[in-house]
VODREN-660435 format. One record per residue (C-alpha): x, y, z; residue in one letter; residue number from 1. Coordinates in steps of 0.05 Angstrom, whole numbers. Example, Ala and Ser with C-alpha at 12.3 -4.5 7.8 and 13.67 -1.06 7.14 Angstrom:
<nodes>
<node x="246" y="-90" z="156" rest="a" nr="1"/>
<node x="273" y="-21" z="143" rest="s" nr="2"/>
</nodes>
This chain:
<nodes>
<node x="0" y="0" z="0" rest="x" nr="1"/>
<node x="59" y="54" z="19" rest="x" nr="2"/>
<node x="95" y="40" z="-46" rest="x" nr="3"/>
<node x="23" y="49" z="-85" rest="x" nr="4"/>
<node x="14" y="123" z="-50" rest="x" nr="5"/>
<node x="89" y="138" z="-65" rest="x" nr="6"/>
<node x="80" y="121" z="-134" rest="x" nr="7"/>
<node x="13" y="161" z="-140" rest="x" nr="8"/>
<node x="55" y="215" z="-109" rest="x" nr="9"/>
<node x="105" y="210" z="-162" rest="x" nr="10"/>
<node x="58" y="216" z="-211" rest="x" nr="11"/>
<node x="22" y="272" z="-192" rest="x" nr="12"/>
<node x="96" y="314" z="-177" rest="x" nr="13"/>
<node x="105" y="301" z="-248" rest="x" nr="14"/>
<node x="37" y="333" z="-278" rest="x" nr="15"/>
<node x="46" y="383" z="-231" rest="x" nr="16"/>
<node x="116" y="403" z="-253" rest="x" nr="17"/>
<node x="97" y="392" z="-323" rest="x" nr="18"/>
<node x="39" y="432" z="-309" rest="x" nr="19"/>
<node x="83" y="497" z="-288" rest="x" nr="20"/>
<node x="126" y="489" z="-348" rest="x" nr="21"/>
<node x="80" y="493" z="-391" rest="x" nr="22"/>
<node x="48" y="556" z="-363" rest="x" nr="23"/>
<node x="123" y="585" z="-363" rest="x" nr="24"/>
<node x="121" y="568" z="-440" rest="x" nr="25"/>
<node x="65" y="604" z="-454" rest="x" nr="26"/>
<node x="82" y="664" z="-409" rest="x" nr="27"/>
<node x="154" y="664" z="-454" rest="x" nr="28"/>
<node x="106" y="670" z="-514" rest="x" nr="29"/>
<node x="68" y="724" z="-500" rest="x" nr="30"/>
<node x="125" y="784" z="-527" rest="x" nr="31"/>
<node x="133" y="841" z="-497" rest="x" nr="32"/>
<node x="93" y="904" z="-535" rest="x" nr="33"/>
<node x="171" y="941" z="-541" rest="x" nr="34"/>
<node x="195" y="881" z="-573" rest="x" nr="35"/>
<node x="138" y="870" z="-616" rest="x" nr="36"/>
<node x="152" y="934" z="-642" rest="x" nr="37"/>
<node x="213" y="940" z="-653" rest="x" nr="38"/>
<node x="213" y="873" z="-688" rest="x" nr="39"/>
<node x="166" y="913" z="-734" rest="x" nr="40"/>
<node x="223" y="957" z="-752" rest="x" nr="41"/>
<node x="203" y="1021" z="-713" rest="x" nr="42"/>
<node x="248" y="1059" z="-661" rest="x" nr="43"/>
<node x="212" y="1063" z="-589" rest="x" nr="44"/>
<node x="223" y="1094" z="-525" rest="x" nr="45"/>
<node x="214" y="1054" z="-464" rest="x" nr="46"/>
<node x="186" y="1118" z="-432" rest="x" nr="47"/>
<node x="120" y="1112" z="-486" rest="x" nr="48"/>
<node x="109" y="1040" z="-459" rest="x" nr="49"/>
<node x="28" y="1035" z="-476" rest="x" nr="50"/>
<node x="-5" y="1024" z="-405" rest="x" nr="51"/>
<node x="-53" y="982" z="-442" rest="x" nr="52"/>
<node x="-69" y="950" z="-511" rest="x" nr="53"/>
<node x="-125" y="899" z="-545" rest="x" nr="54"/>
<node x="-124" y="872" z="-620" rest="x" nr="55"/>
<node x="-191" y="851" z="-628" rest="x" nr="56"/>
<node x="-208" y="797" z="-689" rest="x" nr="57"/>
<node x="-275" y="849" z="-724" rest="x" nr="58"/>
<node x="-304" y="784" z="-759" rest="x" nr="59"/>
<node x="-310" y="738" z="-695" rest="x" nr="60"/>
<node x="-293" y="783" z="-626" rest="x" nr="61"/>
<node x="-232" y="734" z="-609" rest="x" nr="62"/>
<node x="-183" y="778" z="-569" rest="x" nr="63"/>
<node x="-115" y="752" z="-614" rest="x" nr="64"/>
<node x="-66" y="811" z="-571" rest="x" nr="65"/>
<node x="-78" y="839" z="-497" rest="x" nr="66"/>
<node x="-34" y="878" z="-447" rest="x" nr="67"/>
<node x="-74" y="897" z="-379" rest="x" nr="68"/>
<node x="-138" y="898" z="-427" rest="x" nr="69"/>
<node x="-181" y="906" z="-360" rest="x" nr="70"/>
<node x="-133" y="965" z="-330" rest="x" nr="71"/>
<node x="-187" y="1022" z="-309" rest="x" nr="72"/>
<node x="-160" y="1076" z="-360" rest="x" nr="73"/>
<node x="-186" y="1144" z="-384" rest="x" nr="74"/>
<node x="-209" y="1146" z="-455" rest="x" nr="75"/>
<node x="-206" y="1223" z="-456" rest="x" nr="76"/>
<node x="-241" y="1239" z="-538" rest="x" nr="77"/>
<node x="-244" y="1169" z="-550" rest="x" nr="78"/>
<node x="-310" y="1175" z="-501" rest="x" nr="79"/>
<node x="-340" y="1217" z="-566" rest="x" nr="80"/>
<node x="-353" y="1143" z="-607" rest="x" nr="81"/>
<node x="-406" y="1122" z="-546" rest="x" nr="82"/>
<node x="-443" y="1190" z="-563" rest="x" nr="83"/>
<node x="-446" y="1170" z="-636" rest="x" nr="84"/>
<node x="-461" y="1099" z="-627" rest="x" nr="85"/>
<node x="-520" y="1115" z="-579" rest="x" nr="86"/>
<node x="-533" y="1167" z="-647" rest="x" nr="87"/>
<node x="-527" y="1105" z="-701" rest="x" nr="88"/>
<node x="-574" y="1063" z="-656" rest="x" nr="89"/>
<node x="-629" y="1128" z="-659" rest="x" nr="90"/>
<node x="-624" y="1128" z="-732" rest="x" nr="91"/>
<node x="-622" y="1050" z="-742" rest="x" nr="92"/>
<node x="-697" y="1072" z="-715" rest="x" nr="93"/>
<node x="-712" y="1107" z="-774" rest="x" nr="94"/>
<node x="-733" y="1176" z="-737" rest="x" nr="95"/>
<node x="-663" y="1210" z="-748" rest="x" nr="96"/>
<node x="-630" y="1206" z="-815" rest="x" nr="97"/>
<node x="-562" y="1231" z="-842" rest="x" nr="98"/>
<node x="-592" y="1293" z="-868" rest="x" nr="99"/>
<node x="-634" y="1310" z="-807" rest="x" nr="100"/>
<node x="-605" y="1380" z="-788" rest="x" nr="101"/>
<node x="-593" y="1409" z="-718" rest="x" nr="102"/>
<node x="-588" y="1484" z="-702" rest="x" nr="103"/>
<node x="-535" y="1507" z="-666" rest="x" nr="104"/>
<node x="-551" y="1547" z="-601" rest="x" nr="105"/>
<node x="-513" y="1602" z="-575" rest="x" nr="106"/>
<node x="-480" y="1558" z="-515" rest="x" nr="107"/>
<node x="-458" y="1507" z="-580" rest="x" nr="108"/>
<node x="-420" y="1569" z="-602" rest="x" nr="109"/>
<node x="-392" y="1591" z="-544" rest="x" nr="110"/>
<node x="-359" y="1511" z="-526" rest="x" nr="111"/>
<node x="-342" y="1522" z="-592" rest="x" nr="112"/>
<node x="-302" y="1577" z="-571" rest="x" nr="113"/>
<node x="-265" y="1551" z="-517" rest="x" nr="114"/>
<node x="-193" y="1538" z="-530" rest="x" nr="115"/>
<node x="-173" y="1500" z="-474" rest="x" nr="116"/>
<node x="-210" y="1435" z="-498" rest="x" nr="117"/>
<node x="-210" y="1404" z="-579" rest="x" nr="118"/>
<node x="-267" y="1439" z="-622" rest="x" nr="119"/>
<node x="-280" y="1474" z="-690" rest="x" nr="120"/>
<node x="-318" y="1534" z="-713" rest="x" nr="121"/>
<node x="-395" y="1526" z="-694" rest="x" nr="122"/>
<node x="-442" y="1591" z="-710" rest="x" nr="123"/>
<node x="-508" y="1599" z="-680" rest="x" nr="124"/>
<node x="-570" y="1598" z="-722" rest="x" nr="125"/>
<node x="-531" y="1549" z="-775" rest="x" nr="126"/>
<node x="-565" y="1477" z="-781" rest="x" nr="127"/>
<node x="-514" y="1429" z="-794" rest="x" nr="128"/>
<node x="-541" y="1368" z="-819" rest="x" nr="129"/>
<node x="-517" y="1300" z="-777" rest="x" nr="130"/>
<node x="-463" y="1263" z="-832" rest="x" nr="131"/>
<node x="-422" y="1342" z="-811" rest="x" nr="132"/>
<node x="-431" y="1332" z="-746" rest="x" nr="133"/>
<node x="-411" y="1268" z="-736" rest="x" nr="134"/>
<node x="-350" y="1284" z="-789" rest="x" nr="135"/>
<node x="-330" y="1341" z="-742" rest="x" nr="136"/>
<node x="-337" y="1295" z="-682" rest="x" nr="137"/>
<node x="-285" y="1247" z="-699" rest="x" nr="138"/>
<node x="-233" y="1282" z="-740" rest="x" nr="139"/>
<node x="-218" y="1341" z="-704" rest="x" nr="140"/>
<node x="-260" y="1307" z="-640" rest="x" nr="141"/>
<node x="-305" y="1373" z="-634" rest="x" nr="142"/>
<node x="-330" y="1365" z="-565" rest="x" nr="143"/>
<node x="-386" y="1430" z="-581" rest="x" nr="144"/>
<node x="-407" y="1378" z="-640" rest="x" nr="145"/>
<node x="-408" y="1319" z="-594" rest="x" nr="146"/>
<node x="-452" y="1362" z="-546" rest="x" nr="147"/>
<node x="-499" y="1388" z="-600" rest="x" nr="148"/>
<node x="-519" y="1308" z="-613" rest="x" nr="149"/>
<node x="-522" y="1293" z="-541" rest="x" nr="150"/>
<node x="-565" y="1345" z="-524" rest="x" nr="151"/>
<node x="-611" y="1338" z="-590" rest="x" nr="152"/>
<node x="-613" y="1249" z="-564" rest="x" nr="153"/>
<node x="-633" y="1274" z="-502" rest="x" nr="154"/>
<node x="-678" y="1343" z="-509" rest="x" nr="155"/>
<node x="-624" y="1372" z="-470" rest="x" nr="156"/>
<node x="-625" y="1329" z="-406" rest="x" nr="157"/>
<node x="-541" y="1318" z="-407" rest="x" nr="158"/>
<node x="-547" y="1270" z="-334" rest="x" nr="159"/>
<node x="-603" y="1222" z="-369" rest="x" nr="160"/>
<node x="-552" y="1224" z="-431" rest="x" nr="161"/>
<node x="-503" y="1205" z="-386" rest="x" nr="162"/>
<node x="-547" y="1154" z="-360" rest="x" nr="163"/>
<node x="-568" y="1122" z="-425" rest="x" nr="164"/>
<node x="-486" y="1109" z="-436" rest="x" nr="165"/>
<node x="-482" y="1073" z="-369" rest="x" nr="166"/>
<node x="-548" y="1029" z="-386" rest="x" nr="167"/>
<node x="-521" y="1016" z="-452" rest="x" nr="168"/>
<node x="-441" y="997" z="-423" rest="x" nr="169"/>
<node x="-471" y="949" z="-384" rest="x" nr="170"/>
<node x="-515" y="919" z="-436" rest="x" nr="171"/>
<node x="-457" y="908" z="-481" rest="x" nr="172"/>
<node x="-417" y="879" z="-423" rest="x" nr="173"/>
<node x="-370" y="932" z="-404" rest="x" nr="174"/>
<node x="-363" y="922" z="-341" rest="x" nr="175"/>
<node x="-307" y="969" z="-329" rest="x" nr="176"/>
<node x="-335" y="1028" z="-351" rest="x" nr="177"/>
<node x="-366" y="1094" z="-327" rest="x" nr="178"/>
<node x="-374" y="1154" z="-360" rest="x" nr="179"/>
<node x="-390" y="1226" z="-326" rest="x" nr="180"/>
<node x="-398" y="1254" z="-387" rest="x" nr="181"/>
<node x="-410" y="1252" z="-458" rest="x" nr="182"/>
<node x="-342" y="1266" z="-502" rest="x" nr="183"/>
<node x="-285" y="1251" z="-457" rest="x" nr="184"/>
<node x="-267" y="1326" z="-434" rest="x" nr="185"/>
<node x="-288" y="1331" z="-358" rest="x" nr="186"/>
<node x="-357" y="1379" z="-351" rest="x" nr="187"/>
<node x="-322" y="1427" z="-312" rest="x" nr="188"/>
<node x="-278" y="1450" z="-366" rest="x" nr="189"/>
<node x="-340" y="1470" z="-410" rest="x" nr="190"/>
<node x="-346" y="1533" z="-374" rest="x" nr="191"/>
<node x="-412" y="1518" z="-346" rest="x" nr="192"/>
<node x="-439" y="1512" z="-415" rest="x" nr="193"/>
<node x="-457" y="1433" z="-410" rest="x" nr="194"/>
<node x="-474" y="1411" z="-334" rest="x" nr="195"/>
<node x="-484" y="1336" z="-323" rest="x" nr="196"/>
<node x="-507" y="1359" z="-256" rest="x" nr="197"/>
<node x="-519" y="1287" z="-228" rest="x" nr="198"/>
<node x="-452" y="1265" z="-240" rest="x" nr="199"/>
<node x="-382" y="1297" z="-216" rest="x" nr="200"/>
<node x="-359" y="1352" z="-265" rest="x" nr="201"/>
<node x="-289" y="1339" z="-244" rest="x" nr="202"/>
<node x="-292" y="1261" z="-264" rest="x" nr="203"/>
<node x="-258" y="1229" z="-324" rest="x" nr="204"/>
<node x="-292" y="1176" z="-360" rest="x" nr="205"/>
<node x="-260" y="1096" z="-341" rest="x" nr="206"/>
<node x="-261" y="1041" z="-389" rest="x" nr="207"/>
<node x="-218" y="994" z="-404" rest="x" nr="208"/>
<node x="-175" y="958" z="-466" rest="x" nr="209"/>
<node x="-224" y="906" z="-466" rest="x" nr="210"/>
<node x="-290" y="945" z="-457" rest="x" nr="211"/>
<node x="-269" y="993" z="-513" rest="x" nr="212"/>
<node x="-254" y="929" z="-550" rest="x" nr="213"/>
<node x="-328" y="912" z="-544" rest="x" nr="214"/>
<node x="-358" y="970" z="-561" rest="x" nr="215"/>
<node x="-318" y="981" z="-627" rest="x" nr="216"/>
<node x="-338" y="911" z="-637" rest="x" nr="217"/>
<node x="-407" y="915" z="-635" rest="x" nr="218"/>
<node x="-405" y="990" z="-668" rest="x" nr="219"/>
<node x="-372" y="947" z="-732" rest="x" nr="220"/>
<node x="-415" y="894" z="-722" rest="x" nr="221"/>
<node x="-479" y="941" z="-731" rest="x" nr="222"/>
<node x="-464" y="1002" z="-758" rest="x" nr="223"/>
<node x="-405" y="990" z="-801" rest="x" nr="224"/>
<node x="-408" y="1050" z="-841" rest="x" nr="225"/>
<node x="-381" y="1087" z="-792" rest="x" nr="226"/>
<node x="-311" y="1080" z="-827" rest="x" nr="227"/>
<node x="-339" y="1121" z="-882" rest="x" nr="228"/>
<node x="-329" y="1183" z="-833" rest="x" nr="229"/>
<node x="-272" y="1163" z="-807" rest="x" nr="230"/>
<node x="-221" y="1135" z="-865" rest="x" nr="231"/>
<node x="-196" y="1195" z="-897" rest="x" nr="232"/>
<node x="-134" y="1233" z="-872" rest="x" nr="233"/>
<node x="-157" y="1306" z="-896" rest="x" nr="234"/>
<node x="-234" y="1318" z="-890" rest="x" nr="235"/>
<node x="-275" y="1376" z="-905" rest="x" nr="236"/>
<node x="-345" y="1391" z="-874" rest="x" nr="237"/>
<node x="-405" y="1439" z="-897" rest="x" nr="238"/>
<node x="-372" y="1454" z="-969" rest="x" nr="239"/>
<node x="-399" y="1504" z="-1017" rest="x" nr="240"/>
<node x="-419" y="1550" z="-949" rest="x" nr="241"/>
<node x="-393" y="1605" z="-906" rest="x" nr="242"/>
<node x="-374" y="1557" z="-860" rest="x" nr="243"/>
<node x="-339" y="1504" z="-899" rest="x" nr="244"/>
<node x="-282" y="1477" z="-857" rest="x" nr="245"/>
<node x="-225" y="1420" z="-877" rest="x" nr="246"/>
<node x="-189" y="1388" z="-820" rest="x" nr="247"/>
<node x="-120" y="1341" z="-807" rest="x" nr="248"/>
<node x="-137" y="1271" z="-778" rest="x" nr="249"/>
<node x="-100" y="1258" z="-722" rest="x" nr="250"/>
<node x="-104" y="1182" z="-736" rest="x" nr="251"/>
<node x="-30" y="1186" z="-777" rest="x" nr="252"/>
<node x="-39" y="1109" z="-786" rest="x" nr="253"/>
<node x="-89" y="1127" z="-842" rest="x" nr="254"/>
<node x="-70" y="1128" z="-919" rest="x" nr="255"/>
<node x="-22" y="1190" z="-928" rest="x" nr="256"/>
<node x="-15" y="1207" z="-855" rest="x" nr="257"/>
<node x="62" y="1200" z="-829" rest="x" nr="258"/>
<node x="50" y="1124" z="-803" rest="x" nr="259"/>
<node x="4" y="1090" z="-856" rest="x" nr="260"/>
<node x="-10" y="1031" z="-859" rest="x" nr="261"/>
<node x="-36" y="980" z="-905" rest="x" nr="262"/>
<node x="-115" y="973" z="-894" rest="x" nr="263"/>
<node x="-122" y="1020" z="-838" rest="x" nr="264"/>
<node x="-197" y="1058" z="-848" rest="x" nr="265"/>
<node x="-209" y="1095" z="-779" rest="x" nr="266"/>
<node x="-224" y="1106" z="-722" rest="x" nr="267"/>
<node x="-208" y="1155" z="-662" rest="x" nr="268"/>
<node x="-157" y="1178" z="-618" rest="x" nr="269"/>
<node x="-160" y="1209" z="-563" rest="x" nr="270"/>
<node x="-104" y="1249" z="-503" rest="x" nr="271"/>
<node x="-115" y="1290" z="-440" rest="x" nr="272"/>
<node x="-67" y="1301" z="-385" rest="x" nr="273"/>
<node x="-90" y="1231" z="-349" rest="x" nr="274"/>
<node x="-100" y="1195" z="-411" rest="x" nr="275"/>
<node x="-42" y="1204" z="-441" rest="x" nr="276"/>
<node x="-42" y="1188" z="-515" rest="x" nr="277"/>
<node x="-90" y="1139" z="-536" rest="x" nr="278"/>
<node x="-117" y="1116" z="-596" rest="x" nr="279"/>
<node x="-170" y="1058" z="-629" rest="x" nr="280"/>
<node x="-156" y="1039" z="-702" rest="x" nr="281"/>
<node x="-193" y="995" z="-752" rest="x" nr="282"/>
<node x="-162" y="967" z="-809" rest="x" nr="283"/>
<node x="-182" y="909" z="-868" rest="x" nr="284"/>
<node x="-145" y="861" z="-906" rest="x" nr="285"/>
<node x="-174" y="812" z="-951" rest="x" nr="286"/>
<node x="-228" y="778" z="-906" rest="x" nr="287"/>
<node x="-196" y="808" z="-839" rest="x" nr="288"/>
<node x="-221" y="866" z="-796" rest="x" nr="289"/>
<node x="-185" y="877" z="-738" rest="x" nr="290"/>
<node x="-192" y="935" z="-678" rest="x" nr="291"/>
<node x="-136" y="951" z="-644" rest="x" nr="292"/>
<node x="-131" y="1008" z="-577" rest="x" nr="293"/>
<node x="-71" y="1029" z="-552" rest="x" nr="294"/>
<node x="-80" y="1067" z="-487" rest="x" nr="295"/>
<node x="-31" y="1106" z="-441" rest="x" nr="296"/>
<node x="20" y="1119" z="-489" rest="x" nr="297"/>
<node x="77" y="1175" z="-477" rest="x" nr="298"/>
<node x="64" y="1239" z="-425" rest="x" nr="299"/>
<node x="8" y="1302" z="-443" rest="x" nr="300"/>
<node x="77" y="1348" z="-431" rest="x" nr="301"/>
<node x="103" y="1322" z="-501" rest="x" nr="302"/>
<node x="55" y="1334" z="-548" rest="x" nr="303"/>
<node x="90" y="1296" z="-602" rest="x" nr="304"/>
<node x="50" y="1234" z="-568" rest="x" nr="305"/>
<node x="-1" y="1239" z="-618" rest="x" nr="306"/>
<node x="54" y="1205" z="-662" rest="x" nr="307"/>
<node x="89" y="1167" z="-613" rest="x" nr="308"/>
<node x="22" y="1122" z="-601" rest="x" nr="309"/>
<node x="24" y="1098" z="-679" rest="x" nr="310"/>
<node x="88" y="1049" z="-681" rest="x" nr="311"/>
<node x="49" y="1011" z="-624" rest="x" nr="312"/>
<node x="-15" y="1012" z="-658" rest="x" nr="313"/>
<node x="26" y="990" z="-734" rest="x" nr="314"/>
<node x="63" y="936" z="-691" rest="x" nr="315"/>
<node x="5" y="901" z="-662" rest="x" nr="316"/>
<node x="-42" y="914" z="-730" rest="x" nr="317"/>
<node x="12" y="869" z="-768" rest="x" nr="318"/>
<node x="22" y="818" z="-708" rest="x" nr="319"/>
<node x="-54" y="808" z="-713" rest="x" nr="320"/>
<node x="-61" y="798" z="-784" rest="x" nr="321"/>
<node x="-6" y="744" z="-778" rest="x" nr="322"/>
<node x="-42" y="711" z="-717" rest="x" nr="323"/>
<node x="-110" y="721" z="-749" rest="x" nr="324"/>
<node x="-93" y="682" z="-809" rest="x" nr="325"/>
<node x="-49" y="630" z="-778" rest="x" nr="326"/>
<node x="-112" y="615" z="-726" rest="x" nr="327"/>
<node x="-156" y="610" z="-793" rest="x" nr="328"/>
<node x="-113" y="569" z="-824" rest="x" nr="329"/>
<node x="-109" y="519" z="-765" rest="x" nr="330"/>
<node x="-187" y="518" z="-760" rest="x" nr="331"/>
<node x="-192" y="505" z="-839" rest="x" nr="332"/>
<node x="-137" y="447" z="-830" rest="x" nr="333"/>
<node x="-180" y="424" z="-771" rest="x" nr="334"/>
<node x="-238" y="423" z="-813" rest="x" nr="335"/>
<node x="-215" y="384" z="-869" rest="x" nr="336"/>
<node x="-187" y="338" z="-817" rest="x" nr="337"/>
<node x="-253" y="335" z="-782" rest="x" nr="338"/>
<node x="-279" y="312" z="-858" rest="x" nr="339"/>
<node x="-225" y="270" z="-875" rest="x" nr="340"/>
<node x="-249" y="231" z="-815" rest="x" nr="341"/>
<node x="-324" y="233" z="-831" rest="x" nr="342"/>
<node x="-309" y="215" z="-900" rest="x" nr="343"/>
<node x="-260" y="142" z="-878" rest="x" nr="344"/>
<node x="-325" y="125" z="-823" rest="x" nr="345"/>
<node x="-376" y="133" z="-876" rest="x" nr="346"/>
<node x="-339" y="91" z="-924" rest="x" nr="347"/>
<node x="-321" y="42" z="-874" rest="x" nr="348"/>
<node x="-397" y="47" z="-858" rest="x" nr="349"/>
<node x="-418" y="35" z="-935" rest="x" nr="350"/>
<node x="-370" y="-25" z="-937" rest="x" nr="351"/>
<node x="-393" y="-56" z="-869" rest="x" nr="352"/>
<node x="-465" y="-47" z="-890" rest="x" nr="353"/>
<node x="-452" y="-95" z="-952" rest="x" nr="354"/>
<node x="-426" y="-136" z="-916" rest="x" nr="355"/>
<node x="-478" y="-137" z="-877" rest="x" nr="356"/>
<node x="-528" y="-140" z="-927" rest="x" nr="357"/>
<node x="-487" y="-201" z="-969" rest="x" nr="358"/>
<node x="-497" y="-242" z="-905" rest="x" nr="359"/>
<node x="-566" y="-223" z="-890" rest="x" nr="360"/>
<node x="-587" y="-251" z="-969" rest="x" nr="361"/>
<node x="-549" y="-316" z="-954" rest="x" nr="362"/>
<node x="-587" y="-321" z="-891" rest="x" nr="363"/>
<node x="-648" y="-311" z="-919" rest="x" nr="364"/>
<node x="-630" y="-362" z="-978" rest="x" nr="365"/>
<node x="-617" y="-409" z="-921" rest="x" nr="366"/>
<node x="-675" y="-395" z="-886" rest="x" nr="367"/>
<node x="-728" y="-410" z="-940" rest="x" nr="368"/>
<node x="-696" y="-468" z="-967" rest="x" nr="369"/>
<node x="-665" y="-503" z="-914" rest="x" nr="370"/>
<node x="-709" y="-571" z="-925" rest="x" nr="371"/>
<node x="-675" y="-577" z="-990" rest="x" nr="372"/>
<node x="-606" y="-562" z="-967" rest="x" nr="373"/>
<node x="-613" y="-614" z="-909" rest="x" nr="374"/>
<node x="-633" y="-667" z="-963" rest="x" nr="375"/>
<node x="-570" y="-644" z="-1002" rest="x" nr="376"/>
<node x="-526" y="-655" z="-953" rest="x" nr="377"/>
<node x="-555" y="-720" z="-928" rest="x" nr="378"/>
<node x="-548" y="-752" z="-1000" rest="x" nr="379"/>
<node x="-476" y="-720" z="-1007" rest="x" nr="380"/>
<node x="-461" y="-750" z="-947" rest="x" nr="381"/>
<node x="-488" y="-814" z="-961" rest="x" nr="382"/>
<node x="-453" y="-816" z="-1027" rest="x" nr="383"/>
<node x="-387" y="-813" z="-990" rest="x" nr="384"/>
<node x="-403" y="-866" z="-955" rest="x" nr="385"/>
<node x="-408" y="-908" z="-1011" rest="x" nr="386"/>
<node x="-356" y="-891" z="-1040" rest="x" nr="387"/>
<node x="-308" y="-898" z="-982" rest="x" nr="388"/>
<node x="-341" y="-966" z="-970" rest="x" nr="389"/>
<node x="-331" y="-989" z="-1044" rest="x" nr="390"/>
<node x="-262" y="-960" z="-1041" rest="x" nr="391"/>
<node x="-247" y="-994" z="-975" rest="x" nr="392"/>
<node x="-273" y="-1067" z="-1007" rest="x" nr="393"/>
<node x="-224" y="-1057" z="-1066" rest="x" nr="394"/>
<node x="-168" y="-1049" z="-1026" rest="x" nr="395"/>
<node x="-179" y="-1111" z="-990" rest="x" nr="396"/>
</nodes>
């Protein structure tokens, strides 16, 4: 008995130090983001480190990259894209269209005006129709546009707008997030002119790698056009009027800008003094979609973080494409496989069935004409009898 519980012992050392290896293998697997991208060929700074990172398969939601993906982080303007899915979900509805126009107010001109936080020229009394808006929301990441469609969602209640991005985090999963307000720049800096007044003016919005992940997801999943606003690097708004503006997308991963990169087609960025530089990117290849965010990059005192984000983000887009195809591959391979198998059990099915059904007709022969058969036999065996006998007589 002691040398069968010493030998279990054994045993179970051995899967457990097998075990621990193996988990050791994988950890050595998993690169480090730095190396990743300097593998890619770019030059990095420890001191830009990403705090946080996600590559996100578009097609099937299979997290193929993550680097503290469920770190609480501020999004700072990256908050703008729940404002406008919460918008592509009203006009999925049919009520609001493209060119439904909204008016801007007085206090839409004076955020407009405020320098301390990202805007662009809004004049009262102009109607800007929504495809603008939502233009002006992303590439320059207007937060007076961003208010105009929050307010016009809500009929001006900015805490139930609020409130309808919580309800909505939560139905999409996102556990890790909380918003205070609507397009990433905290209320208080609006000068009074937008007052979430249940929710603390002073708070930055949390979310997290993974819960921006989801979103993105299911804004590509439902609303996939949104690319069409976002995929361009120079973009002008409300041509052929007084107030015709182009802008500079700050997404330099795009065709033209100063890191493109093959496929990219959107989709926002985002920096503040807590943030840091972040930034979500979509991009296409052949049959592949991938979303990428890259959070926490590089320090608000150097501004030249809005370019330091994009080797990170160019790294991991090419890493993903690589894994995305080599896990497609390995399904497909599985699949044949899988009907290789099928195909050698049916056939060996087909043949046993003949078999089967060769034996079951000689049974049945048998079976209806066995009185004959028995008579058959008898007088074979009768004739060598005689013949034996007759043989056995000559001998003699």
């Amino acid at each position: 008995m002691k040398k069968f519980f010493l030998g279990l012992l054994c045993f179970l050392t051995i899967c457990l130090t097998s075990y621990v290896k193996a988990e050791e293998n994988i950890a050595a697997e998993q690169k480090d983001i730095m190396q990743i991208t300097r593998e890619a060929g770019y030059e990095v700074d420890d001191i830009n480190r990403p705090k946080a990172s996600i590559v996100v398969d578009g097609t099937t939601g299979t997290i193929l990259w993550g680097d503290n993906i469920d770190t609480p982080r501020d999004p700072a303007s990256m908050s703008k894209m729940f404002t406008l899915y919460l918008l592509f979900e009203e006009m999925a509805k049919g009520a609001i269209t493209l060119d439904t126009t909204i008016t801007a107010t007085e206090t839409d001109e004076a955020i407009s005006n405020i320098y301390e936080i990202s805007n662009n020229k809004i004049v009262a009394g102009v109607a800007y129709p929504i495809r603008e808006l939502i233009t002006m929301t992303i590439v320059p990441s207007s937060n007076a546009t961003t208010v105009m469609i929050a307010n016009y969602l809500s009929n001006n209640d900015a805490s139930a707008f609020v409130d309808k991005i919580n309800e909505t985090a939560k139905q999409l999963g996102m556990t890790n997030t909380y918003f205070s307000n609507a397009s990433g720049a905290v209320a208080s800096a609006f000068q009074g002119y937008y007052m979430p007044d249940r929710y603390e003016l002073t708070a930055t919005n949390i979310t997290t790698a993974r819960d921006l992940g989801i979103l993105i997801y299911n804004f590509m999943q439902k609303y996939p056009e949104i690319v069409n606003f976002a995929n361009q690097t120079d973009v002008s708004v409300m041509v052929g009027t007084p107030y015709e503006e182009t802008f500079h997308s700050y997404n330099h991963s795009l065709p033209g800008g100063v890191y493109a990169l093959e496929g990219v087609d959107g989709l926002k960025t985002g920096s503040s003094p807590s943030a840091g530089f972040n930034s979500i990117v979509t991009a296409k290849r052949d049959d592949t979609r991938l979303i990428t965010v890259v959070m926490g990059v590089g320090d608000w005192s150097d501004q030249n973080g809005e370019y330091y984000r994009h080797p990170f983000v160019n790294a991991l887009l090419e890493k993903g494409f690589a894994d995305a195809k080599e896990l497609r591959n390995a399904e497909k391979q599985e699949q044949l496989e899988t009907v290789a198998s099928s195909s050698s059990k049916e056939e060996a099915t087909i043949e046993e069935t003949r078999k089967e059904t060769f034996l079951d007709k000689v049974d049945a022969l048998i079976d209806q004409h066995h009185y004959i058969l028995i008579g058959v036999v008898g007088f074979l065996v009768a004739l060598l009898f005689i013949l034996l006998l007759i043989s056995f007589k000559q001998s003699r």
